[in-house]
C-alpha atoms as one frame of an Amber mdcrd trajectory, in Angstrom:
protein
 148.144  22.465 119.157 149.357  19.906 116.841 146.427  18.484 116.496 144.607
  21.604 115.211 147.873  22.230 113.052 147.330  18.610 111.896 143.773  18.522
 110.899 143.069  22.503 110.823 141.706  21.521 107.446 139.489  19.088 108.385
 138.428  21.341 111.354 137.842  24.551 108.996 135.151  22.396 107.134 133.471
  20.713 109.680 133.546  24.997 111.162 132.230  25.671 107.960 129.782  23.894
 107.347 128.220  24.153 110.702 128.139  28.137 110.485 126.000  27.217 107.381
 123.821  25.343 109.068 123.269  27.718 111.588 122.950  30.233 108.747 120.229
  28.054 106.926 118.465  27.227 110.509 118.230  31.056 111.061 117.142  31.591
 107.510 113.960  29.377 108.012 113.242  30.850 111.041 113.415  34.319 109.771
 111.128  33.570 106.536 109.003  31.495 108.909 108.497  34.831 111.224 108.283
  36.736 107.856 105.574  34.767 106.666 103.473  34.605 109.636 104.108  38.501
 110.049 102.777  38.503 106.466  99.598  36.710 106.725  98.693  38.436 110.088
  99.254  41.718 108.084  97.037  40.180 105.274  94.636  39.362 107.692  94.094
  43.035 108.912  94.679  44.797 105.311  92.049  42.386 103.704  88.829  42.887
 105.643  85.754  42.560 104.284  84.030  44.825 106.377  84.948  47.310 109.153
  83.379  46.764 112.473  82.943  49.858 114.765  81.176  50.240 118.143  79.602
  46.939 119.523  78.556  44.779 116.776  76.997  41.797 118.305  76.489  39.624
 115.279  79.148  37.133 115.299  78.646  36.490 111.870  79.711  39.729 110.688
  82.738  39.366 112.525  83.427  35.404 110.431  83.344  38.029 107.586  87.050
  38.905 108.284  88.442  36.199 110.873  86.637  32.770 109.104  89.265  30.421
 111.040  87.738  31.538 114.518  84.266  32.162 113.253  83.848  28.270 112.273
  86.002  26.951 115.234  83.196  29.116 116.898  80.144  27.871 115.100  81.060
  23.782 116.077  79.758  25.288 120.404  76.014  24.243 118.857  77.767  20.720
 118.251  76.422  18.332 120.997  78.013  15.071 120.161  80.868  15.258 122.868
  79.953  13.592 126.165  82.400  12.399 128.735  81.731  10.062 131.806  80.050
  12.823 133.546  79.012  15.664 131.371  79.120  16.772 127.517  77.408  19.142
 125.329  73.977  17.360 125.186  70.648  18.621 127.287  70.841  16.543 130.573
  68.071  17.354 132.470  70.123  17.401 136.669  66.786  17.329 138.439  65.673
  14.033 136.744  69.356  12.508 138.034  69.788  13.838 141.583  65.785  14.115
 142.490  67.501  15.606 146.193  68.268  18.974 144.386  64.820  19.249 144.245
  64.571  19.471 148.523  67.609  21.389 148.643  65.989  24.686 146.587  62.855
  24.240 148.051  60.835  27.741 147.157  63.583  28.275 144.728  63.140  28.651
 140.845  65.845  25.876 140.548  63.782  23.138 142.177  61.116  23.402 138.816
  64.340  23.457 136.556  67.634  22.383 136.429  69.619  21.264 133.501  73.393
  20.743 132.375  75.008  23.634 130.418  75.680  23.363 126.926  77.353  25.303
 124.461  77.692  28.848 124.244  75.438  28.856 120.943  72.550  27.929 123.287
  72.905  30.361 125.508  69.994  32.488 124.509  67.524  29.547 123.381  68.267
  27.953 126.736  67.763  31.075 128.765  64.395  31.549 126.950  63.216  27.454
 127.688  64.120  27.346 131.371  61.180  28.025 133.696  63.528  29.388 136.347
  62.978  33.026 133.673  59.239  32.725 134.519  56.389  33.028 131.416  56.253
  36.844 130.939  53.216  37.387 128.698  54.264  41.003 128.554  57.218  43.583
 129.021  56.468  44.266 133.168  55.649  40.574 133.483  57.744  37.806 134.891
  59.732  37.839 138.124  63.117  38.222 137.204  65.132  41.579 136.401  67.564
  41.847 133.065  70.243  41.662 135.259  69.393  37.412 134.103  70.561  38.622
 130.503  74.623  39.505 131.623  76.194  36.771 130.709  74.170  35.224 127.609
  74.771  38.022 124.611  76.811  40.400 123.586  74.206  42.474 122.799  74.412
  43.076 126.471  77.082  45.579 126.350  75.345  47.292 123.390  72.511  47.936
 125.216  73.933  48.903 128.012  76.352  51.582 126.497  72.880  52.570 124.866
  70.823  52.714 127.945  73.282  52.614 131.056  74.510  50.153 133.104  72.269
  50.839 136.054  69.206  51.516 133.782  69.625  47.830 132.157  69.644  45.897
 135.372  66.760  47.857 136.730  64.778  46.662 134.088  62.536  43.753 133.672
  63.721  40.539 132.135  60.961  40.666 129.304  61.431  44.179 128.623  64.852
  43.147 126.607  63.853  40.358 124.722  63.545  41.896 121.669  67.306  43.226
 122.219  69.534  40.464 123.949  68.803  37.882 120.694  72.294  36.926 119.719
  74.232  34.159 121.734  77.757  34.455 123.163  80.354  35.170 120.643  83.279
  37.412 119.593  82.315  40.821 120.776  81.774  39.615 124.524  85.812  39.057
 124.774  87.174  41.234 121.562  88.048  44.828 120.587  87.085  44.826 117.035
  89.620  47.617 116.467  92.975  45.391 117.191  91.237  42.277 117.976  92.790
  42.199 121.825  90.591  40.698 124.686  88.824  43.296 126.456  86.797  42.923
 129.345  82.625  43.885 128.383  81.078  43.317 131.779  81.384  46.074 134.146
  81.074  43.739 137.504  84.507  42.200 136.987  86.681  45.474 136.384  84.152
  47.245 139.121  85.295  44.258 141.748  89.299  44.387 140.652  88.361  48.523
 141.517  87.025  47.501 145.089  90.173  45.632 145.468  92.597  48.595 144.412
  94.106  47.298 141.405  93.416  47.775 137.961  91.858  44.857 135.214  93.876
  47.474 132.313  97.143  46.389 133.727  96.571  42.764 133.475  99.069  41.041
 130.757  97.741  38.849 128.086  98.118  34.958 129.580  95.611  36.976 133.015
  93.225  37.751 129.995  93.288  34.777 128.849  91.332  34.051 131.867  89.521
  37.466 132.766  87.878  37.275 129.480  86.381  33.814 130.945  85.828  35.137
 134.391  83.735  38.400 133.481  80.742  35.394 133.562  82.070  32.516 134.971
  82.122  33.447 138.559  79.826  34.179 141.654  78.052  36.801 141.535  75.133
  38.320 143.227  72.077  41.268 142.694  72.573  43.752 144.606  69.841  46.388
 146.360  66.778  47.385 144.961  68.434  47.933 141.521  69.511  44.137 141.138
  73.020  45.180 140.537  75.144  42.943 139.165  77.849  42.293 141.880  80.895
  39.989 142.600  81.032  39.256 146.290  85.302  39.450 146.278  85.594  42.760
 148.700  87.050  39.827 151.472  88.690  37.407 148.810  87.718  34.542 146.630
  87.319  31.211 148.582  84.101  29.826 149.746  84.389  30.984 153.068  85.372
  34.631 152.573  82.399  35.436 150.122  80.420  33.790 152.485  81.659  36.227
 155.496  80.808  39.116 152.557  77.531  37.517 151.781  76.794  37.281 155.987
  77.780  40.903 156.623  76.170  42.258 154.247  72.880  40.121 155.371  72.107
  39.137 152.159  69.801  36.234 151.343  68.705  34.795 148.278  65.398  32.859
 149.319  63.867  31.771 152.385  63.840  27.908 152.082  60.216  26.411 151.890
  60.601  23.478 153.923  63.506  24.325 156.748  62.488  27.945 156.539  66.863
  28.410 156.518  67.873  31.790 154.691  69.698  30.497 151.930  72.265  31.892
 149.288  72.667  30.292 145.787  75.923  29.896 144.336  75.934  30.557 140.568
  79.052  28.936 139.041  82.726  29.926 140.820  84.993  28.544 138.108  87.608
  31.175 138.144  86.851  31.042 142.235  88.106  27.314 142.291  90.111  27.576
 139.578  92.625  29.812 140.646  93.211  27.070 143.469  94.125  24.438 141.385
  97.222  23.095 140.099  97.337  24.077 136.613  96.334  27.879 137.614  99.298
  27.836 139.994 101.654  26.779 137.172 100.539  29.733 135.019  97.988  28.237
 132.768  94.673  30.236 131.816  91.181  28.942 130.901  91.925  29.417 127.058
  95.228  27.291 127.086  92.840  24.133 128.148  89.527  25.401 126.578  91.019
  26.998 123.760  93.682  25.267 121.979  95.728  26.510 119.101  95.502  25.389
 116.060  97.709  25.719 112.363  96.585  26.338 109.331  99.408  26.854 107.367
 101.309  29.978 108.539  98.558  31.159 110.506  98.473  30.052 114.219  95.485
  31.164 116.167  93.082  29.773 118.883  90.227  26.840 118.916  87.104  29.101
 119.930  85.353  25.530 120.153  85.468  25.940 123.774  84.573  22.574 125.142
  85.649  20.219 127.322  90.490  19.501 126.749  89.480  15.856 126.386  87.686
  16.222 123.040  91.074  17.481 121.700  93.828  15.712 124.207  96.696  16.073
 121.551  96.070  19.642 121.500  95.603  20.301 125.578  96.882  17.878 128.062
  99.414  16.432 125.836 101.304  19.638 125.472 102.424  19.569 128.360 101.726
  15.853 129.546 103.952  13.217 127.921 101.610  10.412 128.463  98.959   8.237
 126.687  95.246   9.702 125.932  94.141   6.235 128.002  96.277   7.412 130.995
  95.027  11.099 131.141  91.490  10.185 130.337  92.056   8.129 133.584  93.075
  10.482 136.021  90.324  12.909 134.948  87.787  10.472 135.819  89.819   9.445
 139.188  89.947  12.955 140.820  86.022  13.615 139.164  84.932   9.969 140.443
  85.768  11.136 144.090  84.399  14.112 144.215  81.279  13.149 142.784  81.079
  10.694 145.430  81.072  12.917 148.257  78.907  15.499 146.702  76.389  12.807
 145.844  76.589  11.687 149.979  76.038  15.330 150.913  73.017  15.919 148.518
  71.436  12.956 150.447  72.200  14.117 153.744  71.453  17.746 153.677  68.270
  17.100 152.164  67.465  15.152 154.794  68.261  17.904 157.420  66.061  19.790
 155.645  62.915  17.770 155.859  64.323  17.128 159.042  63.975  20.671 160.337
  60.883  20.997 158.711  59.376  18.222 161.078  60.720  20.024 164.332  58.986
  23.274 163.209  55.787  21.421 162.456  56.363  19.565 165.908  56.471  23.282
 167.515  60.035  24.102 168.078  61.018  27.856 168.470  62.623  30.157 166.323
  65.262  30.155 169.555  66.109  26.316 169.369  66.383  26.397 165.554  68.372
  29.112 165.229  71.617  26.910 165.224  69.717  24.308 162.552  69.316  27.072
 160.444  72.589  28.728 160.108  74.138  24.921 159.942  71.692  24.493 156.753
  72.619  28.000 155.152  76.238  26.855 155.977  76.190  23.326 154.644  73.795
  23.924 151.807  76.680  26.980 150.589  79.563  24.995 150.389  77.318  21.980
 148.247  76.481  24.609 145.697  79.929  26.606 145.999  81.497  22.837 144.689
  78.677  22.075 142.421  77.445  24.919 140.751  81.308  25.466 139.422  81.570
  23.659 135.724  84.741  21.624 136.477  85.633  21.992 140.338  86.298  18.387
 140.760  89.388  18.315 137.921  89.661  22.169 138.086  90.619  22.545 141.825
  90.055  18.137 143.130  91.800  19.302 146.646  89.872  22.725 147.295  86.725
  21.136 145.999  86.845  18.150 148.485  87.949  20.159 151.192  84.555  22.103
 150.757  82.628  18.532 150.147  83.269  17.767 153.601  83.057  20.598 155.661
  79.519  20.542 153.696  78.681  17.070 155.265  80.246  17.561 158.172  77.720
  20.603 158.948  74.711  18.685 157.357  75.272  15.705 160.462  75.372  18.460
 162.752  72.003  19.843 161.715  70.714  16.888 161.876  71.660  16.250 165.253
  70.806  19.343 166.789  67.353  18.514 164.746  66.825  15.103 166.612  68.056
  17.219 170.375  64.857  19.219 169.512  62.676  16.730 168.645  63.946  14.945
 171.711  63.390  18.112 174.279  59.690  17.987 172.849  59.104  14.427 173.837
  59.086  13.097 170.050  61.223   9.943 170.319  61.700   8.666 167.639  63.438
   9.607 163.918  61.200  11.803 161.620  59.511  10.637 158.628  61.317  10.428
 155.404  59.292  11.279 152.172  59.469   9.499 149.254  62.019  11.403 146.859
  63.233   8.947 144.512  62.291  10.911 141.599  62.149  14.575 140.068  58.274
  14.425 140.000  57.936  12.971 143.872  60.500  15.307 145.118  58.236  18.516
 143.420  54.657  17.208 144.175  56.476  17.027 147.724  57.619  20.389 148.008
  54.336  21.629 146.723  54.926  22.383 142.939  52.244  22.343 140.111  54.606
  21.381 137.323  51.812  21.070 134.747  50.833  24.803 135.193  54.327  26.029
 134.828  55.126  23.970 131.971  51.870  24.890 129.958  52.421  28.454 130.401
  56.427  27.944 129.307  55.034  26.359 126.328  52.316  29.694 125.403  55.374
  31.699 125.974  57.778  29.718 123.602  55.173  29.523 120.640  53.608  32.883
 121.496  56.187  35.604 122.831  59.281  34.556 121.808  58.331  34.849 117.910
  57.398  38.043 118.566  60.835  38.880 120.035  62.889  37.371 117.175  60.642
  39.106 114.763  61.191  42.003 116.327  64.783  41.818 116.045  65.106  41.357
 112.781  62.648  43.754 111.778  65.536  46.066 113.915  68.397  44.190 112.232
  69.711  42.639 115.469  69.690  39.682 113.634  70.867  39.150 110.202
């Protein structure tokens, strides 16, 4: 008490001037949430144009959000490559020559190649020979259900047609239509610019589950917006309706108990005559099991980084690999040095990639393995085991591959799935050599000389230069026609 009494001067200063620093702290923050409220309202109040219904040309939409729009236009940059993938063409077949056994009388053994940005996503649908060479609108082998994920002139034509009516077409039939590449009406409401979910299979699976996509708060979008595509899916029936396999849960094994009740197959495979099912990419599958999921982090908060511009705070929609922009992605959160994080990327990838690499080798051996015992006259009866071990092994390989980023997304889940695949791959492979055995053939079966994309598809039986030469007619012949077409329709600006 005498102390206050003796220095309540001193005290009512230092009390004083603190209060105005709080005062002047709360100040800035105000004008700074002023300012910010300002510009967004700018933002809205100064469009250039108004965008109603489903207006797939992204650049219309750069008319009135420019920030996002260029941010969007660097996906067709391809410099980035890290130690295992990047944004340049890398063609998968010509670097693991066993994928080539493994899809055997699939369309993936004549093409496989890395994904790139999402400005490719139409030009590299049209160049892959896994689309066929349609010469015309009911030729070609695969249905428009191919187009989902690649436009968002996908959702405009199916409000205009129908949802079942567009995947019971032919893939051809919408070339003219699905022309743009993925961009901002695929994930925005132009009205408010929320995320909003354009793909009917994701909100029609959360339905099947008995919840509801509407009531999912903004950080889950962040990541719904991702998974309407980036998941596994399937065609279902007659009608090749788009379909996620979720009805028994998420992980490898469950859509695989869906995929087995429902006794679906995608192909028959050539050489082990296994039914086989093709994964298509599970990111949000694995994802969700991995430790920066479990802490609450979406897709966007690694893929999509904010960025400032003056006031105005708003998302990277340069969605690329977090280690082009580590300052922005792990080091939010990670107080460590780009050289360290960089490290343990490649660390949890390195051994993953080891193990997948070991299966690829082994399961295609079982393959050409089984092949032997059928051409050695084993029964349908003694390879019945083979062949569920293949459709088994070969499900988990693709589950863990065919995912962009399992082996950093989810490192645990992914190897878990790595080595029940190899573990199932030895046991085809011994129940192959007990066959061979019981029908007096001794010793191992013959190994073919797969050391290279173009060995491993003369093996299987593939005339490469025939496909190729009619993908090449089709790229100088049909596909002008198509873009042509589009703009003549002003699909295209």
């Amino acid at each position: 008490m005498k102390f206050f009494k003796k220095h309540k001067g001193v005290l009512m200063w230092i009390l004083f001037g603190g209060t105005m620093v709080i005062v002047f702290l709360l100040g800035l923050l105000a004008a700074s949430i002023n300012e910010r409220r300002a510009e967004i309202a700018t933002l809205f109040a100064n469009k250039r144009v108004e965008i109603k219904g489903i207006e797939s040309r992204s650049e219309i939409w750069g008319e009135n959000y420019p920030r996002e729009y260029e941010t969007w236009r660097e996906t067709a940059d391809t410099n980035f490559a890290s130690k295992h993938l990047g944004n340049k063409f890398q063609d998968v077949l010509e670097e693991r020559p066993e994928m080539v056994i493994l899809w055997a009388g699939y369309a993936f053994s004549q093409d496989y190649s890395a994904p790139r940005g999402h400005a490719y996503a139409i030009e590299d649908i049209r160049n892959t020979l896994r689309t066929g060479a349609p010469m015309t609108d009911d030729d070609g082998p695969q249905p428009a259900t191919c187009w989902t994920c690649k436009s968002p002139d996908v959702p405009r034509v199916m409000a205009e047609t129908g949802i079942a009516q567009f995947y019971s077409k032919k893939w051809a039939a919408l070339g003219h239509e699905i022309v743009n590449p993925i961009g901002c009406a695929d994930c925005h409401n132009p009205e408010n610019m929320n995320l909003t979910i354009t793909r009917p299979a994701l909100a029609e699976a959360f339905t099947r589950e008995g919840k509801s996509i509407e009531k999912s708060t903004i950080q889950e979008m962040r990541s719904l917006a991702c998974a309407q595509c980036h998941v596994e899916y399937y065609f279902k029936g007659d009608g090749k309706y788009l379909t996620f396999p979720w009805d028994k849960g998420t992980t490898a094994e469950a859509i695989e108990e869906y995929y087995d009740e429902e006794g679906f197959t995608d192909w028959t495979h050539k050489l082990s005559r296994a039914p086989m099912l093709k994964a298509q990419h599970p990111d949000f599958e694995l994802f969700k099991l991995g430790p920066h999921a479990q802490r609450g982090l979406s897709c966007a908060d690694c893929h999509m980084p904010y960025k400032s511009e003056g006031a105005i705070k708003y998302s990277d929609h340069h969605l690329v690999s977090p280690l082009l922009n580590i300052d922005r992605t792990c080091q939010t959160c990670h107080r460590d040095s780009k050289e360290n994080l960089i490290k343990y990327v490649y660390e949890y990838q390195d051994k993953v990639l080891e193990i997948r690499d070991r299966v690829e080798k082994e399961l295609a051996k079982a393959h050409i393995g089984a092949k032997d015992a059928w051409e050695k006259g084993a029964s349908e009866k003694q390879m019945e085991p083979v062949l569920k071990l293949l459709r088994a092994a070969q499900w988990r390989w693709d589950f863990a591959v065919a995912s962009h980023g399992a082996s950093f997304h989810a490192p645990v889940e992914t190897q878990r799935i790595l080595a029940h695949s190899l573990d199932k791959s030895y046991q085809a492979q011994l129940e192959i050599q007990k066959i061979l055995t019981s029908l007096g053939v001794n010793a191992n079966y013959p190994m073919p000389d797969i050391s290279t994309k173009e060995r491993a598809q003369a093996y299987i039986g593939l005339e490469m230069k025939e496909l190729n030469a009619k993908k090449e007619i089709f790229k100088s012949e049909i596909v002008p026609q198509w873009i042509a077409k589009a703009k003549e329709n002003k699909r295209l600006l």
